[in-house]
C-alpha positions as a LaTeX table, in Angstrom:
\begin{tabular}{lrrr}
\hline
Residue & $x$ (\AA) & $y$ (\AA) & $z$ (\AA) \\
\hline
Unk1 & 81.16 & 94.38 & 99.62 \\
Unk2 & 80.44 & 94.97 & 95.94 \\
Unk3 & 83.68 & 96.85 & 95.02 \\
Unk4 & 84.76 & 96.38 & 91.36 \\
Unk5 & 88.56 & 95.89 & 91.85 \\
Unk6 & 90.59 & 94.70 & 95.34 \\
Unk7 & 94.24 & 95.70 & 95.45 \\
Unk8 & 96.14 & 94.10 & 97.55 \\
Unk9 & 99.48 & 96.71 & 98.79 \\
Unk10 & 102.49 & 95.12 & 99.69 \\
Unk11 & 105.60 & 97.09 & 101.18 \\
Unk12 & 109.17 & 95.61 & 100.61 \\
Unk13 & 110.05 & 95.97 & 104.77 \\
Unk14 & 113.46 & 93.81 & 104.80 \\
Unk15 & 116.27 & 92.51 & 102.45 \\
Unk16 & 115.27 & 89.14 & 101.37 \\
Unk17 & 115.38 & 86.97 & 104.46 \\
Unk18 & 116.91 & 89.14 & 106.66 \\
Unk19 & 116.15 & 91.56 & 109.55 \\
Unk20 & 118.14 & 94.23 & 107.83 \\
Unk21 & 115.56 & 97.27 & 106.47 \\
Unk22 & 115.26 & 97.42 & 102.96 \\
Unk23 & 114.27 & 101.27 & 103.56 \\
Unk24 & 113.06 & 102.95 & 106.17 \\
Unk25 & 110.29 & 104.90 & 104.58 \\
Unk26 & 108.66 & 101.61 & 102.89 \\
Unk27 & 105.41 & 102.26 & 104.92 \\
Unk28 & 105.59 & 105.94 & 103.87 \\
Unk29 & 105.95 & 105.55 & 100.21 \\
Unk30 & 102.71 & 102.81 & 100.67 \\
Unk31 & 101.13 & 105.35 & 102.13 \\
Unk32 & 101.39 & 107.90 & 99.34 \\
Unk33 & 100.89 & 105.51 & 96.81 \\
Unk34 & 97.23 & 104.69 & 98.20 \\
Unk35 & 96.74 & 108.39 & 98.40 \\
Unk36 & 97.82 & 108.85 & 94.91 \\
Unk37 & 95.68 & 106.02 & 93.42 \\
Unk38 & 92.70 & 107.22 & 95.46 \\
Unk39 & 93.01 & 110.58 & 93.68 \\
Unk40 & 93.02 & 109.37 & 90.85 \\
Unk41 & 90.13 & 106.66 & 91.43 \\
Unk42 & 88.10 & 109.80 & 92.20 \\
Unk43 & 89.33 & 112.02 & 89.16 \\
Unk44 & 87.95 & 109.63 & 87.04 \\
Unk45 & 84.53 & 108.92 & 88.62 \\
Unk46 & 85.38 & 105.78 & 90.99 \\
Unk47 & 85.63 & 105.59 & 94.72 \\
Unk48 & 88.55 & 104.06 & 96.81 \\
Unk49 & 89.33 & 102.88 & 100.31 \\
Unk50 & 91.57 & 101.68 & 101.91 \\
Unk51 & 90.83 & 98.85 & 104.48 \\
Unk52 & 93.00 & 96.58 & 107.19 \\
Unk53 & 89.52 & 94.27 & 108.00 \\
Unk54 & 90.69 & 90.86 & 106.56 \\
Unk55 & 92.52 & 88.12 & 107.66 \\
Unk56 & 96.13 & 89.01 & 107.02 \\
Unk57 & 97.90 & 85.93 & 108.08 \\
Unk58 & 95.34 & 83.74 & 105.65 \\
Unk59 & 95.96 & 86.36 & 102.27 \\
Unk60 & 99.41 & 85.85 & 103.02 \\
Unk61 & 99.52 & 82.68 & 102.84 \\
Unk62 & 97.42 & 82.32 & 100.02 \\
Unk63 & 99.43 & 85.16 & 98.16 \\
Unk64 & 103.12 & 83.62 & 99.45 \\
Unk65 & 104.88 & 87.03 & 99.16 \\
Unk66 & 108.20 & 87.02 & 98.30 \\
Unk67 & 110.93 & 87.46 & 101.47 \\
Unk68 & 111.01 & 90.98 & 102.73 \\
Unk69 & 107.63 & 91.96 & 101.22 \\
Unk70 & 104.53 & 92.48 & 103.62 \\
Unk71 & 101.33 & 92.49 & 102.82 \\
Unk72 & 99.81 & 95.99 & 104.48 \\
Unk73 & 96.05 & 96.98 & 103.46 \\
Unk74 & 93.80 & 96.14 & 100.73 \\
Unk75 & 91.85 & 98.91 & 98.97 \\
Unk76 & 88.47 & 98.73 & 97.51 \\
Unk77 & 87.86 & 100.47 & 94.03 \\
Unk78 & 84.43 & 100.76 & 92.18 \\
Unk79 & 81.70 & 103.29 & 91.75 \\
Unk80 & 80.62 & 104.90 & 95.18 \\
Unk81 & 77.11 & 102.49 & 96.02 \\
Unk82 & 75.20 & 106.27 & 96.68 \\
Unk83 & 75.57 & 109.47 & 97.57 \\
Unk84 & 76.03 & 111.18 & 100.75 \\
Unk85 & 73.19 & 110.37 & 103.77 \\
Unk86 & 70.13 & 112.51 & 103.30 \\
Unk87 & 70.06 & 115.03 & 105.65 \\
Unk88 & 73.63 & 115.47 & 105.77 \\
Unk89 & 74.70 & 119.10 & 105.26 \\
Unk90 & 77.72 & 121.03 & 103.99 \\
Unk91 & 78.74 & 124.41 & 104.36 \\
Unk92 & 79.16 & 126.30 & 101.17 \\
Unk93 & 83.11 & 127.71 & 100.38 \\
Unk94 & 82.02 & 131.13 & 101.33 \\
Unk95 & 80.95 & 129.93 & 105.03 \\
Unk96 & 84.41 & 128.29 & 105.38 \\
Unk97 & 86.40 & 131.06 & 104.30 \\
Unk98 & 84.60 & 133.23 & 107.03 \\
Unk99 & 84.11 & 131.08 & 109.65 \\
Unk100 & 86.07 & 131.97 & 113.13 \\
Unk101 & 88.20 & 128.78 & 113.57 \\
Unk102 & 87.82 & 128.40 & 117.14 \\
Unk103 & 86.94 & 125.05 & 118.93 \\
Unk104 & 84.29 & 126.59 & 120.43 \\
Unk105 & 82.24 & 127.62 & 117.32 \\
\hline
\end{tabular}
C-alpha cells in the first residue's frame, strides 16, 4: 500500500488497430522485463512485485494506451515494509546441498 514507485507494464499485443500480432512473444518479453527490473530492485536494496489486483478496464481508460498496446500488471517498488515473519525458518546452504530430494522428505 505504501510502495515508493508503481509501474504500470504495457505489452504491444497487435499492429495498431488491427487483429494482426505485433509479435508473438510480447507477453514473454513482459515477462522478463519484470524479472529483470525485480533483480535489479533487489540488487540495490528495494523490493518489487508484481501485481494484477486493480481495476484494469478503469487504468486503461485513464491511461488511453495507444492501439495495439495492453496494459498487463502493475509492479510495486520501494523498500521491503519488514523482514521475514518471526518464527519463520530457513535451512542453511549446507542442508540443501545434502538434503534427499524426495517428496516424501
Amino acid at each position: 500500500m505504501d510502495a515508493g514507485l508503481l509501474v504500470v507494464t504495457l505489452t504491444r499485443r497487435y499492429v495498431d488497430d488491427s487483429e494482426v500480432l505485433y509479435s508473438e512473444f510480447a507477453d514473454y518479453d513482459l515477462g522478463q522485463a519484470v524479472a529483470h527490473m525485480t533483480v535489479q530492485a533487489q540488487a540495490i536494496g528495494l523490493a518489487a512485485h508484481q501485481f494484477r489486483a486493480f481495476d484494469k478496464e478503469g487504468l486503461t481508460k485513464e491511461l488511453d494506451p495507444n492501439p495495439g498496446w495492453a496494459i498487463i500488471s502493475m509492479v510495486a517498488v520501494g523498500k521491503a515494509a519488514g523482514g521475514p515473519p518471526e518464527g519463520r525458518a530457513r535451512h542453511s546452504v549446507a542442508y540443501l546441498r545434502s538434503a534427499a530430494w524426495s517428496p516424501g522428505e
